[in-house]
HTML snippet that shows the backbone in 3Dmol.js (N, CA, C, O; Angstrom):
<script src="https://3Dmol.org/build/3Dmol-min.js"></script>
<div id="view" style="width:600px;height:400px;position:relative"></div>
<script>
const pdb = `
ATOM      1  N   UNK A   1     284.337   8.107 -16.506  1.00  0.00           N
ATOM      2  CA  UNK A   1     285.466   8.993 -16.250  1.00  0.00           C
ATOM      3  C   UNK A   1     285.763   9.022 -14.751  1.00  0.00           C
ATOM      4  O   UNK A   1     284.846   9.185 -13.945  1.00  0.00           O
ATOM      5  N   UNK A   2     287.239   8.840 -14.306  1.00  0.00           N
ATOM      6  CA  UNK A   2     287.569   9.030 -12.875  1.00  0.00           C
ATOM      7  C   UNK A   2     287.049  10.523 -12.270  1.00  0.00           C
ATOM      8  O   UNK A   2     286.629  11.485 -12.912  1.00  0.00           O
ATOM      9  N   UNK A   3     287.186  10.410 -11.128  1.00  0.00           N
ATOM     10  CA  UNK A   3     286.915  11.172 -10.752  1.00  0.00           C
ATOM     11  C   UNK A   3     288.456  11.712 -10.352  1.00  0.00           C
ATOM     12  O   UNK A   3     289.262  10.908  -9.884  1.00  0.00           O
ATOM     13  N   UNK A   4     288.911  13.474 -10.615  1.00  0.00           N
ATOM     14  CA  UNK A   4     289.735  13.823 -10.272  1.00  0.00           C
ATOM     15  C   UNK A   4     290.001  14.443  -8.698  1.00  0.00           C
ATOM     16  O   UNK A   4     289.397  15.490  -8.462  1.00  0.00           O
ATOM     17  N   UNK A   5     290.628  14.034  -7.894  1.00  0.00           N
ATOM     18  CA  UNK A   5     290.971  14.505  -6.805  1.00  0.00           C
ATOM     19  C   UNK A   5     292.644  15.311  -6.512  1.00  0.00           C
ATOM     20  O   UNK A   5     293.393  15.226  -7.485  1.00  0.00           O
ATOM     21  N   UNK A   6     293.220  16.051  -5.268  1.00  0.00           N
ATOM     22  CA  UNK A   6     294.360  16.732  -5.426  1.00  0.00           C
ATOM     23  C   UNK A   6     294.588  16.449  -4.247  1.00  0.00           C
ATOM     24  O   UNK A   6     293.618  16.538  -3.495  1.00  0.00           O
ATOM     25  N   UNK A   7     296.077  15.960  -3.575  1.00  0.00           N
ATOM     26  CA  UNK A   7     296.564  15.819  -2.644  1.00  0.00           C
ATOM     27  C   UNK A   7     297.340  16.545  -1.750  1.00  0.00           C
ATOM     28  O   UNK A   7     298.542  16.484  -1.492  1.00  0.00           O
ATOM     29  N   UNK A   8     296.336  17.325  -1.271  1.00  0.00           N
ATOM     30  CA  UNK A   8     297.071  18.681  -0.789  1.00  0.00           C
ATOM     31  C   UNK A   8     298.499  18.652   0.299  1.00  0.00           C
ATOM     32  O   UNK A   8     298.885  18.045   1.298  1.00  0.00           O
ATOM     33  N   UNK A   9     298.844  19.465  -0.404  1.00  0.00           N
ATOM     34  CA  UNK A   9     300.519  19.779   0.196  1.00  0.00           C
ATOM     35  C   UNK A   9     301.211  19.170  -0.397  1.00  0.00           C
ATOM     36  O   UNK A   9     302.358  19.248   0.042  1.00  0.00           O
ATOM     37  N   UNK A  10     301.043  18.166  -1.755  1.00  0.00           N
ATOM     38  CA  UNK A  10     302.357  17.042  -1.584  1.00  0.00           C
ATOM     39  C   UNK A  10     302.907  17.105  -3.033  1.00  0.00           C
ATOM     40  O   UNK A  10     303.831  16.395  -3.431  1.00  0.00           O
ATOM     41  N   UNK A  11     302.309  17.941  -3.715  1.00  0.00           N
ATOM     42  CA  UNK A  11     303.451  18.313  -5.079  1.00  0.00           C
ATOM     43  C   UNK A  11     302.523  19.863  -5.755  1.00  0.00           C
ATOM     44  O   UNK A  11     301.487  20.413  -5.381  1.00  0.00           O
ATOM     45  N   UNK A  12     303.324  20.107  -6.683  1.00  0.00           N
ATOM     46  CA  UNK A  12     303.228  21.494  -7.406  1.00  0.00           C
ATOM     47  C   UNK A  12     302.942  21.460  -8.902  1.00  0.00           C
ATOM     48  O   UNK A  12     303.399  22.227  -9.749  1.00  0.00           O
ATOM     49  N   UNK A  13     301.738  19.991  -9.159  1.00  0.00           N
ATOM     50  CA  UNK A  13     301.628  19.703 -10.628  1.00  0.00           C
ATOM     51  C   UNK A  13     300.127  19.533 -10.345  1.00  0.00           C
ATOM     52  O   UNK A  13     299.516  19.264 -11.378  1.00  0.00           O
ATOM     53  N   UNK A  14     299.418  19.603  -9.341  1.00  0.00           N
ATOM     54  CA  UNK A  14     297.875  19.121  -9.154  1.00  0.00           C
ATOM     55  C   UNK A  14     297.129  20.223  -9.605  1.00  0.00           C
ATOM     56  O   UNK A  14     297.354  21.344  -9.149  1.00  0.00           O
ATOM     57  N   UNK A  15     296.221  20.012 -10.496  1.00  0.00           N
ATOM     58  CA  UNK A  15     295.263  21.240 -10.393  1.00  0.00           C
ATOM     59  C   UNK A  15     293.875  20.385 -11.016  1.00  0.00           C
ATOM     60  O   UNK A  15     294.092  19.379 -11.691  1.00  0.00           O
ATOM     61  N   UNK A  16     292.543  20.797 -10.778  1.00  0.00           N
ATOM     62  CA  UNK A  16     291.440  20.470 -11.231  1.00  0.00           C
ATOM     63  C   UNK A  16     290.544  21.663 -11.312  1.00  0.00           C
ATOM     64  O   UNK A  16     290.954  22.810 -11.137  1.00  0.00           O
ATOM     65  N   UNK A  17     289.330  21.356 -11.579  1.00  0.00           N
ATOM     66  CA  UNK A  17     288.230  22.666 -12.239  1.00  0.00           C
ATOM     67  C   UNK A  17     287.551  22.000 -12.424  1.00  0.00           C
ATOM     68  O   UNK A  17     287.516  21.020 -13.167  1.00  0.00           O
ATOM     69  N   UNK A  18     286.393  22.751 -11.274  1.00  0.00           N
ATOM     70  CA  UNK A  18     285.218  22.256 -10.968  1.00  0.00           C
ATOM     71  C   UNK A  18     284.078  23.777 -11.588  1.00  0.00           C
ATOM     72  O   UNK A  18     283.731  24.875 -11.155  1.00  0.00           O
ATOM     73  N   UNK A  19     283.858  22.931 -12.821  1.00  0.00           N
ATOM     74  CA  UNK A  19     283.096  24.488 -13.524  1.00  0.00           C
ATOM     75  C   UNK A  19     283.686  25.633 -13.845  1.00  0.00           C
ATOM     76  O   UNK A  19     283.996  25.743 -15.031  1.00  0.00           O
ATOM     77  N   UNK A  20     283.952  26.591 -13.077  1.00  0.00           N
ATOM     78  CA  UNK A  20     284.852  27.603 -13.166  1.00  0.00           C
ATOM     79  C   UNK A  20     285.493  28.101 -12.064  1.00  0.00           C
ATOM     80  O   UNK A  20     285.792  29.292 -11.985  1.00  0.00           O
ATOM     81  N   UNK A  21     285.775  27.157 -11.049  1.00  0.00           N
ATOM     82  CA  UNK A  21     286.200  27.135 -10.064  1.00  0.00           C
ATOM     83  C   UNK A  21     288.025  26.150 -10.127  1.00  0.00           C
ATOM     84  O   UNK A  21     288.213  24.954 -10.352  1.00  0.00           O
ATOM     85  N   UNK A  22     288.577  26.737  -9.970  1.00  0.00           N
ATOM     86  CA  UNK A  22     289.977  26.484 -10.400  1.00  0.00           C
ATOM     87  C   UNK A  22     290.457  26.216  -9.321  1.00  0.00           C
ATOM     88  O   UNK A  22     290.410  27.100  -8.465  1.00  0.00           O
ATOM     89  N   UNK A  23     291.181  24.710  -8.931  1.00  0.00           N
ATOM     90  CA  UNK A  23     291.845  24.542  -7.281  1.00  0.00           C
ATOM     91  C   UNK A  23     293.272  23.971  -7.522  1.00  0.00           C
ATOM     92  O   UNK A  23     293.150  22.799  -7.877  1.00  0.00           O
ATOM     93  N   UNK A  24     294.535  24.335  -7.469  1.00  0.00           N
ATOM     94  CA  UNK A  24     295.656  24.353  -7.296  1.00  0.00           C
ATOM     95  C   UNK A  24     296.613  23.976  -6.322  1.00  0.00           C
ATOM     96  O   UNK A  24     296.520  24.651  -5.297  1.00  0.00           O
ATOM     97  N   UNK A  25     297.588  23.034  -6.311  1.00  0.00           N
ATOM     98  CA  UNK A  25     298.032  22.231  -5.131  1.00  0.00           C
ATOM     99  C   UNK A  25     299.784  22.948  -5.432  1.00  0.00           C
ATOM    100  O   UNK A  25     300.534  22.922  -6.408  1.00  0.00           O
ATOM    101  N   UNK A  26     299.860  23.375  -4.438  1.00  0.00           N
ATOM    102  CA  UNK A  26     301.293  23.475  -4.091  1.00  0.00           C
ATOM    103  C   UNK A  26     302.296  23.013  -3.162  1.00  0.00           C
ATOM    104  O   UNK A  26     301.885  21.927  -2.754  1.00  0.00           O
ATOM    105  N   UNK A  27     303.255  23.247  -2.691  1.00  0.00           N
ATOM    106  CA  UNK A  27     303.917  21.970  -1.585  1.00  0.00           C
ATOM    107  C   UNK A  27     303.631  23.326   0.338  1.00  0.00           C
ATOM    108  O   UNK A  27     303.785  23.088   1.536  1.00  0.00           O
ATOM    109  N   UNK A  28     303.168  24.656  -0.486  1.00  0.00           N
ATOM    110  CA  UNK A  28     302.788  25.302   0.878  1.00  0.00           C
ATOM    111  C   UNK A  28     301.433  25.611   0.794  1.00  0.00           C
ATOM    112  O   UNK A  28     300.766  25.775   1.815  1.00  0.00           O
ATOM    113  N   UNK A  29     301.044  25.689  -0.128  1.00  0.00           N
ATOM    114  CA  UNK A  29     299.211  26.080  -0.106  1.00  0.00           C
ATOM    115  C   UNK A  29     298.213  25.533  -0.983  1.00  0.00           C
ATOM    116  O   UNK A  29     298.754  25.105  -2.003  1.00  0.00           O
ATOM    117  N   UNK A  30     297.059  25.391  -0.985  1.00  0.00           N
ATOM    118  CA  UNK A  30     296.054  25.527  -2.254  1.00  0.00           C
ATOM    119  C   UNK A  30     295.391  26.695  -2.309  1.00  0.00           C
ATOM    120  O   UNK A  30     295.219  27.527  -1.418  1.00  0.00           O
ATOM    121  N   UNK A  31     295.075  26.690  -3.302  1.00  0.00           N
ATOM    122  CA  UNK A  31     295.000  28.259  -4.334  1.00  0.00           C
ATOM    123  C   UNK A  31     293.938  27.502  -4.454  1.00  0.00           C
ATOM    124  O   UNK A  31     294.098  26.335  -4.813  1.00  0.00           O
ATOM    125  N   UNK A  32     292.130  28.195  -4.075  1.00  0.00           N
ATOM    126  CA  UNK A  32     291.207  27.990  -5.008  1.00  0.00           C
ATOM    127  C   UNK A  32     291.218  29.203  -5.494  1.00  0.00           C
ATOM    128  O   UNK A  32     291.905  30.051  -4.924  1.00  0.00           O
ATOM    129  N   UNK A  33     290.288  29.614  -6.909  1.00  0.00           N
ATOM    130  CA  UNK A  33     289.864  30.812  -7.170  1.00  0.00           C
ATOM    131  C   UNK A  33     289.259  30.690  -7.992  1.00  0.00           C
ATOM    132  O   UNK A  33     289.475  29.739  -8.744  1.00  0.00           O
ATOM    133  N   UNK A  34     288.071  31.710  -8.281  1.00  0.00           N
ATOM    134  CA  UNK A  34     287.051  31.438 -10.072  1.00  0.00           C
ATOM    135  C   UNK A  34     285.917  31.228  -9.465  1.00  0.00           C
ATOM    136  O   UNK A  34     286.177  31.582  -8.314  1.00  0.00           O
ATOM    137  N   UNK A  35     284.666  30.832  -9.481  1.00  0.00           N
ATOM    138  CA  UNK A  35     283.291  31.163  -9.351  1.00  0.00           C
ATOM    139  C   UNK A  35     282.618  29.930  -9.796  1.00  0.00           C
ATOM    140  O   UNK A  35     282.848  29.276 -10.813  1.00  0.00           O
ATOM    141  N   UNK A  36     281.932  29.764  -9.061  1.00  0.00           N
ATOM    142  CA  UNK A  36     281.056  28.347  -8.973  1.00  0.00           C
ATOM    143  C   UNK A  36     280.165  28.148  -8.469  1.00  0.00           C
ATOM    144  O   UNK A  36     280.333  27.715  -7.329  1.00  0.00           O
ATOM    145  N   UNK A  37     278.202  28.373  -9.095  1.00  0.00           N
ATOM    146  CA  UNK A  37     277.296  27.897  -8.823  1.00  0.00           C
ATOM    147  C   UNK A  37     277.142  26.955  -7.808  1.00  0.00           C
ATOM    148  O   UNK A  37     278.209  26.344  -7.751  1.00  0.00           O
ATOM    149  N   UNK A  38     276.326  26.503  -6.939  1.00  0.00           N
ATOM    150  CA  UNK A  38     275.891  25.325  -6.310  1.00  0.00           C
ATOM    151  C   UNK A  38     274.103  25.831  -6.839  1.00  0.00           C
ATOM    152  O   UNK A  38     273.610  26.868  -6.396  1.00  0.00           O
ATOM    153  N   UNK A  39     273.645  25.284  -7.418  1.00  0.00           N
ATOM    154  CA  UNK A  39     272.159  25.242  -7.602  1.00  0.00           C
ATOM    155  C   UNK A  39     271.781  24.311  -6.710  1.00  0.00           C
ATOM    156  O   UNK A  39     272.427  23.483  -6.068  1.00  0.00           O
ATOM    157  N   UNK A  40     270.001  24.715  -6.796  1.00  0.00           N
ATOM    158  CA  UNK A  40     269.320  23.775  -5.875  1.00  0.00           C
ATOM    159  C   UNK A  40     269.159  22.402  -6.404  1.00  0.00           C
ATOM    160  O   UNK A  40     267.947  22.183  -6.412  1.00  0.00           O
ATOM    161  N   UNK A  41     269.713  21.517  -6.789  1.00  0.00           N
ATOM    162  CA  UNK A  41     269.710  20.083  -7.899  1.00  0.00           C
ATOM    163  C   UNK A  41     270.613  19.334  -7.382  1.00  0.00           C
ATOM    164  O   UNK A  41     271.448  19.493  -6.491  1.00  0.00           O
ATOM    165  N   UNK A  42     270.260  18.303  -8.226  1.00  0.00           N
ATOM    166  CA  UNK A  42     271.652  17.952  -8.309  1.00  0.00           C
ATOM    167  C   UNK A  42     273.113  17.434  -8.687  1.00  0.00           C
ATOM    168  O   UNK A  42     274.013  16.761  -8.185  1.00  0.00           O
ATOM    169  N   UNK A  43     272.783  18.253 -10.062  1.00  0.00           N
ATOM    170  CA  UNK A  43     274.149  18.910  -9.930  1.00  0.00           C
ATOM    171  C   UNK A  43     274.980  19.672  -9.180  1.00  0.00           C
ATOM    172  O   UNK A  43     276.211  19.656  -9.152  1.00  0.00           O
ATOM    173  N   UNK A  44     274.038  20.492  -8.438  1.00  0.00           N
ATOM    174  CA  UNK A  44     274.530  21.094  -7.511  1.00  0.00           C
ATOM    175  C   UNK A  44     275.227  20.758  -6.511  1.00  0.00           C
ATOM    176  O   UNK A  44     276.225  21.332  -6.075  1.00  0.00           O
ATOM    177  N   UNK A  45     274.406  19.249  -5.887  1.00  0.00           N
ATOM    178  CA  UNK A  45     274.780  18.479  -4.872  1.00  0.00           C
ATOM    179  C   UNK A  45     276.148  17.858  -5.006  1.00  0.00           C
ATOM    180  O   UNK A  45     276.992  17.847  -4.110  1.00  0.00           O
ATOM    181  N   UNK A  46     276.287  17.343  -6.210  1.00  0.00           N
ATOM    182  CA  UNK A  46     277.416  17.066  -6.917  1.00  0.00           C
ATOM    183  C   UNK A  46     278.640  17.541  -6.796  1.00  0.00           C
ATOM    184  O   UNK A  46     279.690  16.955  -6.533  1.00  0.00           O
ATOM    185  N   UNK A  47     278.301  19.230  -7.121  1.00  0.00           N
ATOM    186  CA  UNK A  47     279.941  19.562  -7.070  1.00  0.00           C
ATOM    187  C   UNK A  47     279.958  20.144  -5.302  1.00  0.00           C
ATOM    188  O   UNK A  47     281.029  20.447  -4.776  1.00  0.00           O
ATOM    189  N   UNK A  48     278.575  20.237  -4.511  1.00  0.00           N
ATOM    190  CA  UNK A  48     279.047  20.458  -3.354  1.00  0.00           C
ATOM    191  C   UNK A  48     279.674  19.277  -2.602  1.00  0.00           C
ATOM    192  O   UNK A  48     280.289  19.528  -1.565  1.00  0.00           O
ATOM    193  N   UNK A  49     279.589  18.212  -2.964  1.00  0.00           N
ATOM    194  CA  UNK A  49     280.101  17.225  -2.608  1.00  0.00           C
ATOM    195  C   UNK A  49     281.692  17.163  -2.970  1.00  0.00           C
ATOM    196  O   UNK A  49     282.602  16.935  -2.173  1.00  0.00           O
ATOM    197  N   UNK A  50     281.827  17.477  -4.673  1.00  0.00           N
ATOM    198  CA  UNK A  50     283.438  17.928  -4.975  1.00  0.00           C
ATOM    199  C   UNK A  50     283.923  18.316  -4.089  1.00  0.00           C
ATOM    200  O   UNK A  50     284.736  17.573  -3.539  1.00  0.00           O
ATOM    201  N   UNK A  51     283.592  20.061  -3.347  1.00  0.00           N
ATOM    202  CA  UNK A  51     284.496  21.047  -2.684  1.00  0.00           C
ATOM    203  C   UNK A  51     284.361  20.482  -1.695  1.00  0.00           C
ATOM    204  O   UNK A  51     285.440  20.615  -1.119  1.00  0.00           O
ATOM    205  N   UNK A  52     283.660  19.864  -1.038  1.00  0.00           N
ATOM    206  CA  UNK A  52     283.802  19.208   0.477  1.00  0.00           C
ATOM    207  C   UNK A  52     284.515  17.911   0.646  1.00  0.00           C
ATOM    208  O   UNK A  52     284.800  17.524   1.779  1.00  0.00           O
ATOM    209  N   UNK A  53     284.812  17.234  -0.385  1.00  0.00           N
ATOM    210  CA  UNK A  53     286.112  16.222  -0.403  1.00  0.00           C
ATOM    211  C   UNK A  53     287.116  17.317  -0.230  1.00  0.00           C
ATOM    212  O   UNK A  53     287.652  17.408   0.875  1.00  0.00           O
ATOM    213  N   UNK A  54     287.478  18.253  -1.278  1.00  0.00           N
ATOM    214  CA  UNK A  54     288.464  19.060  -1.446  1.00  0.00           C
ATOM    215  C   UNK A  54     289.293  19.342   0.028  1.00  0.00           C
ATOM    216  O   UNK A  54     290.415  19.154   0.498  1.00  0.00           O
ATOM    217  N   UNK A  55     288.004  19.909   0.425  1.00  0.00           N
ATOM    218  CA  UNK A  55     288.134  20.798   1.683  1.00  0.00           C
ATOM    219  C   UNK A  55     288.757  19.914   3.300  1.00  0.00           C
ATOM    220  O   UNK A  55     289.562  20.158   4.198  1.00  0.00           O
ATOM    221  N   UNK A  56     287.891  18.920   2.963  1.00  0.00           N
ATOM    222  CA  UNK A  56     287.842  17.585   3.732  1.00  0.00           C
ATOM    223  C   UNK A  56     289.554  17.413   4.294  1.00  0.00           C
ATOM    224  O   UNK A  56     290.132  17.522   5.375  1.00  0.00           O
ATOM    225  N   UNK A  57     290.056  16.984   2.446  1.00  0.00           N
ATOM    226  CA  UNK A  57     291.376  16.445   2.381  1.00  0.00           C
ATOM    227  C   UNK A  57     292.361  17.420   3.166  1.00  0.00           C
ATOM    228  O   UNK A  57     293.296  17.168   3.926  1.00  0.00           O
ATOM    229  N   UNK A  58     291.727  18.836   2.635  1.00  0.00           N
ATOM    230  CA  UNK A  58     293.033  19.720   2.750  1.00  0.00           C
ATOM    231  C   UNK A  58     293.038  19.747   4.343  1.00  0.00           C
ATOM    232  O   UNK A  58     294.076  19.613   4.991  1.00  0.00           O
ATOM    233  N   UNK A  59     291.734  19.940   4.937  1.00  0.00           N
ATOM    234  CA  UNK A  59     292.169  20.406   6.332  1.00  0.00           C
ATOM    235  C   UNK A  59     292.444  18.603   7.400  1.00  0.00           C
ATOM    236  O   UNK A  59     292.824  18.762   8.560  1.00  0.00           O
ATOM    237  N   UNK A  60     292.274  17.430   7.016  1.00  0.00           N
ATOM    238  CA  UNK A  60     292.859  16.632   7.587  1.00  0.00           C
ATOM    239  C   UNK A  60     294.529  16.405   7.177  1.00  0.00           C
ATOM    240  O   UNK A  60     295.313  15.553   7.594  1.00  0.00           O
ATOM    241  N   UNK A  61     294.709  17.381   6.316  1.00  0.00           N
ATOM    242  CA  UNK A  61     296.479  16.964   6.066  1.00  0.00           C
ATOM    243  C   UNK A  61     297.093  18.005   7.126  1.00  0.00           C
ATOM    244  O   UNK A  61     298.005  17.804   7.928  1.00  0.00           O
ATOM    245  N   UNK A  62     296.207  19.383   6.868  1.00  0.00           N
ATOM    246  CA  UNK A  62     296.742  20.369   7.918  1.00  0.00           C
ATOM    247  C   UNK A  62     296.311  20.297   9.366  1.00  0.00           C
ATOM    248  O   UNK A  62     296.738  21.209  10.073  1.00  0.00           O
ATOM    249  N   UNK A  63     295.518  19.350   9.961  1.00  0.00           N
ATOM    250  CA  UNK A  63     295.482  18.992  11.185  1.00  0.00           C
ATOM    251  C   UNK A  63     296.387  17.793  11.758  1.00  0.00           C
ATOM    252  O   UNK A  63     296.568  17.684  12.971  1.00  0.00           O
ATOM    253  N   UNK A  64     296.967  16.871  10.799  1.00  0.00           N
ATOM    254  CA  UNK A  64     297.976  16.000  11.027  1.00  0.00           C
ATOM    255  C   UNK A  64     299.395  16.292  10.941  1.00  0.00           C
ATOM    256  O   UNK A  64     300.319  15.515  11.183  1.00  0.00           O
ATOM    257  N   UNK A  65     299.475  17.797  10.479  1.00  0.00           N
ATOM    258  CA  UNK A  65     300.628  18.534  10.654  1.00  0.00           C
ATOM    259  C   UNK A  65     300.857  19.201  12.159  1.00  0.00           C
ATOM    260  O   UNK A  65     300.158  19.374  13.158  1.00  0.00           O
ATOM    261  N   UNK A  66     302.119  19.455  11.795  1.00  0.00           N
ATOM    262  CA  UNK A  66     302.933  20.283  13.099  1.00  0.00           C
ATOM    263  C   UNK A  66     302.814  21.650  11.893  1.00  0.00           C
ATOM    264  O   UNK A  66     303.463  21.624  10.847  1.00  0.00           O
ATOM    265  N   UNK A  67     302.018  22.624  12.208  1.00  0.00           N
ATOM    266  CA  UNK A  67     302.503  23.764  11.633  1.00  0.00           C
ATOM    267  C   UNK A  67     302.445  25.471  12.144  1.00  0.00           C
ATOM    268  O   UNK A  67     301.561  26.098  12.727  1.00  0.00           O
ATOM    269  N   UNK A  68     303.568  25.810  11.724  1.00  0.00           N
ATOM    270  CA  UNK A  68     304.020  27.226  12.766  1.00  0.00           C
ATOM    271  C   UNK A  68     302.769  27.958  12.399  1.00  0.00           C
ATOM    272  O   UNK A  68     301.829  27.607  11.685  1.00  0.00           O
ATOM    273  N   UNK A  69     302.987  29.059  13.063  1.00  0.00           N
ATOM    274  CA  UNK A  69     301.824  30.363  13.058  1.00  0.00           C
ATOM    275  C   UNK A  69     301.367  30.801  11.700  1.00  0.00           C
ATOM    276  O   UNK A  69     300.246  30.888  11.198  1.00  0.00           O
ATOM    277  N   UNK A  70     302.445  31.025  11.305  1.00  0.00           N
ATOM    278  CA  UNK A  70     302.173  32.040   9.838  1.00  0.00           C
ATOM    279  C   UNK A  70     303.212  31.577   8.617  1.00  0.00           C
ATOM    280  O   UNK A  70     303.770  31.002   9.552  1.00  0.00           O
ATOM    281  N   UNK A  71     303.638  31.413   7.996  1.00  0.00           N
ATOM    282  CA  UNK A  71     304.608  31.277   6.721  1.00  0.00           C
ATOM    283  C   UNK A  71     304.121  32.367   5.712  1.00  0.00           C
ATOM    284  O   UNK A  71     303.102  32.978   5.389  1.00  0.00           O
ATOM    285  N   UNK A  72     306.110  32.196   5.248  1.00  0.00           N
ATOM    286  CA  UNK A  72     306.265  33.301   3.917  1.00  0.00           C
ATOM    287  C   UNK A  72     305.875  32.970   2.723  1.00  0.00           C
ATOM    288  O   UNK A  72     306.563  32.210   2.042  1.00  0.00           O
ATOM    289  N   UNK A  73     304.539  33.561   2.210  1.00  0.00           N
ATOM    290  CA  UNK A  73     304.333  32.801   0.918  1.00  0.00           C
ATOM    291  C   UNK A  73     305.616  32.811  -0.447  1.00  0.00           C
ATOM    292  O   UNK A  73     305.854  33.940  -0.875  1.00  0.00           O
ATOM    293  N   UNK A  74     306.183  31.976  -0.919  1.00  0.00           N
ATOM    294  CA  UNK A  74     307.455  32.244  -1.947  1.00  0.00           C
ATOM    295  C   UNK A  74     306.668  32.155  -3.063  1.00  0.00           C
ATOM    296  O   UNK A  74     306.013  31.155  -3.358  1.00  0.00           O
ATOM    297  N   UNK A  75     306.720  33.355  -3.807  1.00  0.00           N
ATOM    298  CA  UNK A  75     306.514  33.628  -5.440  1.00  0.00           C
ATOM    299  C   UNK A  75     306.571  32.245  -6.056  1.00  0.00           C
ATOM    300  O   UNK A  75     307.307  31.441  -5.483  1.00  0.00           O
ATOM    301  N   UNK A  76     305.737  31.727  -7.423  1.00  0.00           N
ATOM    302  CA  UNK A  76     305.666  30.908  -8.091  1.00  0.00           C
ATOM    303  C   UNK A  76     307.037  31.536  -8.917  1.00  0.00           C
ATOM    304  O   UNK A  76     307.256  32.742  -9.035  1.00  0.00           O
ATOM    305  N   UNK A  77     307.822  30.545  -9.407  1.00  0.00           N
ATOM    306  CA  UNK A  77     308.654  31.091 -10.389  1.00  0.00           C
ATOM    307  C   UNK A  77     308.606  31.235 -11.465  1.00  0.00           C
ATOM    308  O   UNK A  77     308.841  30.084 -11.832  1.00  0.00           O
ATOM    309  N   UNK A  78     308.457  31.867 -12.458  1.00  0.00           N
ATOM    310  CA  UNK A  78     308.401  31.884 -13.927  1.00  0.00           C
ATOM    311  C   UNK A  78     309.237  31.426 -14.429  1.00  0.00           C
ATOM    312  O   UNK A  78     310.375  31.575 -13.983  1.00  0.00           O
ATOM    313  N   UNK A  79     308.908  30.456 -15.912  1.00  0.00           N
ATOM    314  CA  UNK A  79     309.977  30.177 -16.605  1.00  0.00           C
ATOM    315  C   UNK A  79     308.985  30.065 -18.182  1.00  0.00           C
ATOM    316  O   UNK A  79     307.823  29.801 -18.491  1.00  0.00           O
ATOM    317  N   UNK A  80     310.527  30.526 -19.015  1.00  0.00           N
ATOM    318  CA  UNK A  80     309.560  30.423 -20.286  1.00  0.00           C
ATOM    319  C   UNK A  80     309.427  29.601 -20.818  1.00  0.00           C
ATOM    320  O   UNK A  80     310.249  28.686 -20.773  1.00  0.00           O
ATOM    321  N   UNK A  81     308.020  29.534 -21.774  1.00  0.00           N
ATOM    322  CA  UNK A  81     307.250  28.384 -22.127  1.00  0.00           C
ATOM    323  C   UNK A  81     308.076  27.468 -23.602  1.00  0.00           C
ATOM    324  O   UNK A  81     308.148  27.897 -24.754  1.00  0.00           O
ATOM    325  N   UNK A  82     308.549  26.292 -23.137  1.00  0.00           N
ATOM    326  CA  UNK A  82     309.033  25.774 -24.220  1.00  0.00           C
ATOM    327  C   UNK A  82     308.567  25.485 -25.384  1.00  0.00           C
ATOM    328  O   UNK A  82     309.147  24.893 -26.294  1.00  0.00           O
ATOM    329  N   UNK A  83     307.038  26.090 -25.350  1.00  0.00           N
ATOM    330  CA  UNK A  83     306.617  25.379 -26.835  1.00  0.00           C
ATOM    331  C   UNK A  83     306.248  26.911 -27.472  1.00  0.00           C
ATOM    332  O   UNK A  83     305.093  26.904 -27.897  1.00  0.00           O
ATOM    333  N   UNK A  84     306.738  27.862 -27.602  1.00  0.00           N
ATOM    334  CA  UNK A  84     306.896  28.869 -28.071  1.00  0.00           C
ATOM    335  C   UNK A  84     308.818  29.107 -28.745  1.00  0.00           C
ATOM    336  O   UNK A  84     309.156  30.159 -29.287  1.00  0.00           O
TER     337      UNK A  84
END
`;
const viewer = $3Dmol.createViewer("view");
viewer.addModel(pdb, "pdb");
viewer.setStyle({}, {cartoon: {color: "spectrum"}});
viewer.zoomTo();
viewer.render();
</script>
């Protein structure tokens, strides 16, 4: 099985889950959130290795940016679910 990775900043369809740790790509932020073990193993090593690609990616995209002080976070928009 590939391994899933997310390309932060560059679309609003990325998401992966690492255990119960939920990480979300938008075109202004990533959203981690949810709860996630690192045990002493390794498995553990494993997914600390996951979040530190993660982390890796996100902050070399935001250091190769020009970016202002602060931004307005804009609401996700709702729309209803077509398979209902």
């Amino acid at each position: 099985m590939a391994k899933k990775i997310i390309n932060p900043f560059k679309n609003e369809s990325e998401s992966l889950q690492i255990g119960e740790l939920t990480v979300e790509n938008r075109l202004d932020r990533v959203s981690i959130y949810g709860s996630i073990d690192i045990t002493r193993d390794k498995a553990g090593l494993t997914i600390a290795r996951q979040l530190k690609e993660i982390l890796d990616l996100t902050l070399a995209e935001l250091e190769r940016s020009e970016l202002p002080e602060k931004i307005a976070l804009v609401p996700a928009e709702t729309v209803d679910n077509p398979f209902t």
